[in-house]
N, C-alpha and C positions, 0 to 999 in steps of 0.2 A: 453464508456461514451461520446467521441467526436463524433460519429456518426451522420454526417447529417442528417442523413432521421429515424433520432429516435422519431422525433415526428411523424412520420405517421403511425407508431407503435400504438400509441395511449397508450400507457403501462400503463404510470401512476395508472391508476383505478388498472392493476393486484400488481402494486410494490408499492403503495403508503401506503395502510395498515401496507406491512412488515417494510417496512425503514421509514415512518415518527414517529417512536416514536425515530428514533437518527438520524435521520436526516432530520428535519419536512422540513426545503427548500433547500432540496439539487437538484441534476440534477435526482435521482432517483425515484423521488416524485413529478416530476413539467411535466408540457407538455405547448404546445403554447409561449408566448412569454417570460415568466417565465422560461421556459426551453429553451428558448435560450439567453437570459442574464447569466442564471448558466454557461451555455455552455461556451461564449463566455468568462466570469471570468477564469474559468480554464483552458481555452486554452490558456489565455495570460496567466498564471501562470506556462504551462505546455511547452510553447511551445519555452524555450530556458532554454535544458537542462545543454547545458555547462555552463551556468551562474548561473543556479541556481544547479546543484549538485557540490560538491566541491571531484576529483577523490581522494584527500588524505584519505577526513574521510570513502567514501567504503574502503578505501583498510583496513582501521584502522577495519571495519565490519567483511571485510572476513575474515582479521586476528584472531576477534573473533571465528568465524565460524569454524576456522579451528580448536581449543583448542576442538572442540567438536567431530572432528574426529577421532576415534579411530586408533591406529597404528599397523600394518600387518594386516590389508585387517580385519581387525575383523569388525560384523554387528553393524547398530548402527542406529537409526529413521530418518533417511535424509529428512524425510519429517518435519516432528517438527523442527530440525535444519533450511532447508530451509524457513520454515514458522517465524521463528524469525530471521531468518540475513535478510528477505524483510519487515519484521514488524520493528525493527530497523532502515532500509535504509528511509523505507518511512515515518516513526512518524520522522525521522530527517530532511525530506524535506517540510513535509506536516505540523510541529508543531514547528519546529526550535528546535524541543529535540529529545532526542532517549529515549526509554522505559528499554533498555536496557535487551532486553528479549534475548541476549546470553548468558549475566552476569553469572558469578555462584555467585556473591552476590546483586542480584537484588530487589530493593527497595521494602517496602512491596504496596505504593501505585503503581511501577510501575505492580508488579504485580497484584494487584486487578485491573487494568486499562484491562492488557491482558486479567486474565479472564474472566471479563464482555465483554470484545469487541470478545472474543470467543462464550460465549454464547448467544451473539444479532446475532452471525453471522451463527450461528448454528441452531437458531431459523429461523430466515431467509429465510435461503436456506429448511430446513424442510415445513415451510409453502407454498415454492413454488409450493411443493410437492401434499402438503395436501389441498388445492385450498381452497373454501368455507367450506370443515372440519376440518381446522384453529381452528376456533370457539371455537370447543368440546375439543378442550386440554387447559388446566388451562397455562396463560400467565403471572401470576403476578412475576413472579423472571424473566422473558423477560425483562418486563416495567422496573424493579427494575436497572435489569445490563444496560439495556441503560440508565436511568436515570443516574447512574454512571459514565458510562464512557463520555456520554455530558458533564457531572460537568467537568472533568478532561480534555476535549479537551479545553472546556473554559476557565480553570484556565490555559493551556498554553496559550491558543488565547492572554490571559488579557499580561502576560508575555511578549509575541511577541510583542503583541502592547504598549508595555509599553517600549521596548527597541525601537521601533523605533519611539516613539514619543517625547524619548528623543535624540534620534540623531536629531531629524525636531526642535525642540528647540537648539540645538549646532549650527543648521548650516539655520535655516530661524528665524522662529516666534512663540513663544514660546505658545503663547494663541491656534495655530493650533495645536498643540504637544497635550496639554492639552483636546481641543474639541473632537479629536480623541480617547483619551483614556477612555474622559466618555460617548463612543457612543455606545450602548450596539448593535444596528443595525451592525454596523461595527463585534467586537466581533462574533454575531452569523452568519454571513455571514462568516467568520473565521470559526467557528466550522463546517459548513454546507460542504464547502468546504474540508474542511481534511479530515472530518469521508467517503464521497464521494471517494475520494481519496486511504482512507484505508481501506472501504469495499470494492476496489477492487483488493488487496492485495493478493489474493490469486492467479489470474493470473497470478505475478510472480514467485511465491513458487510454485506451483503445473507444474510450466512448468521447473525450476529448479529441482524438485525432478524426474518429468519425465524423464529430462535429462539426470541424475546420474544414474537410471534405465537403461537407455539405455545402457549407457556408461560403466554400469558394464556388460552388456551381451557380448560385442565383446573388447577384450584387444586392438587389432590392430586400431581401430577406436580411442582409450584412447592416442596412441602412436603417430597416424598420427597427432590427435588436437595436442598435448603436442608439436610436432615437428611444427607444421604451428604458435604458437604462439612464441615459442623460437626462430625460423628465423627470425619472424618481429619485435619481439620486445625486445629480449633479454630475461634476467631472474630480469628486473627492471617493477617497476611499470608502467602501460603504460601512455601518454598522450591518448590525445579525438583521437587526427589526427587519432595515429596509433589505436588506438578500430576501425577508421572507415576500415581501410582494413586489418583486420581480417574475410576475407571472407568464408576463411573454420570454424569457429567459425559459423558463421551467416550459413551459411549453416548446419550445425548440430543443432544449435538451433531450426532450421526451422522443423529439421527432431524429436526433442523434442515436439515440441506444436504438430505434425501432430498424434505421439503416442497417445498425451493426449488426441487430439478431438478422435483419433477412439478408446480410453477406454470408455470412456463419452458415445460417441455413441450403441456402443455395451452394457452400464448396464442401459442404459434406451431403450433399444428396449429388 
């Protein structure tokens, strides 16, 4: 999404069909200077992550995560799992809520929110596929689920900015608090950016699930991580410092994404 030289790509014209029905101005549908104002909104959004993720509530995530781990090595979807502890991490960064798609008693809107943001996203990636024979497959439950789940990023946006408009009223001018909250511009600049954000959600789930993959092929590689994080940082939740030199972590991650691009690469050649 940050990539400089993504407008010389010229994309837009191939992605702007699939994602402008949930995301009519986001950075996946825009080129030229359009596309670099999106650009630059999220990057100051994106680009101070200790300030803007809070390490308590992941840990409160993975804890979820783990309720869905089955105990003695029994099999269990780690890809569904992964795909809802990064769909939670990020609807709690990108909407100030979480969906709660670990829950075992998850709300009926937050569900119909996942399903539909599954099926835009399925669609999606299908039409990539199908270039200009798009066309010839019937789209109306597409339209329908992104229509949906926009309502639903909106009514958090409204939320969002309806909590911070009352903090700028506590502590400036109460009339800016108010301008803010009936600026429906603002709002969908809000929407455009999250849905942005969480269509690309699946880069950290599928590099996650990759991981686990791996890491169930070789025990000894299971043992060596387990030992290189226990040295630096004990068996406590970490701060930011010590994430940063967790070098053998990073290096196994590295060795996760490298799997995933040569599966990718291998089932489309």
């Amino acid at each position: 999404m940050l990539s400089t030289a993504f407008a010389d790509f010229d994309s837009s014209p191939l992605r702007k069909p699939r994602f402008e029905p949930i995301t009519p101005h986001g950075i996946f549908t825009l080129d030229g200077a359009d596309w670099k104002t999106s650009r630059e909104q999220l990057r100051n959004r994106l680009s101070n992550l200790r300030k803007a993720i809070d390490l308590g509530v992941c840990e409160q995530h993975i804890q979820a995560f783990l309720q869905h781990v089955p105990p003695n090595g029994q099999v269990f979807d780690v890809q569904r799992c992964t795909s809802a502890l990064s769909l939670d991490m990020q609807t709690r960064f990108s909407l100030g809520e979480f969906v709660d798609a670990l829950s075992f008693t998850q709300s009926q809107e937050n569900k119909q929110f996942v399903d539909d943001f599954e099926v835009a996203k399925e669609r999606i990636v299908r039409d990539g596929f199908r270039g200009p024979r798009r066309h010839l497959v019937p789209n109306r439950a597409f339209h329908q689920s992104c229509s949906r789940a926009r309502s639903y990023v909106m009514a958090c946006a409204r939320r969002e900015v309806e909590g911070r408009s009352s903090r700028i009223e506590k502590t400036k001018d109460a009339r800016v608090g108010a301008d803010f909250n009936n600026n429906f511009e603002e709002l969908s600049q809000f929407a455009d950016q999250a849905m942005s954000i969480l269509l690309a959600n699946d880069s950290m789930s599928t590099t996650l699930s990759g991981l686990f993959y791996c890491l169930s092929q070789d025990e000894r590689i299971v043992q060596k991580l387990r030992a290189s994080i226990i040295d630096t940082i004990g068996l406590t939740p970490p701060t930011w410092d010590q994430l940063g030199v967790l070098h053998y972590v990073r290096w196994v991650l590295h060795e996760g994404e490298e799997y995933l691009i040569n599966r990718l690469a291998s089932i489309m050649h």
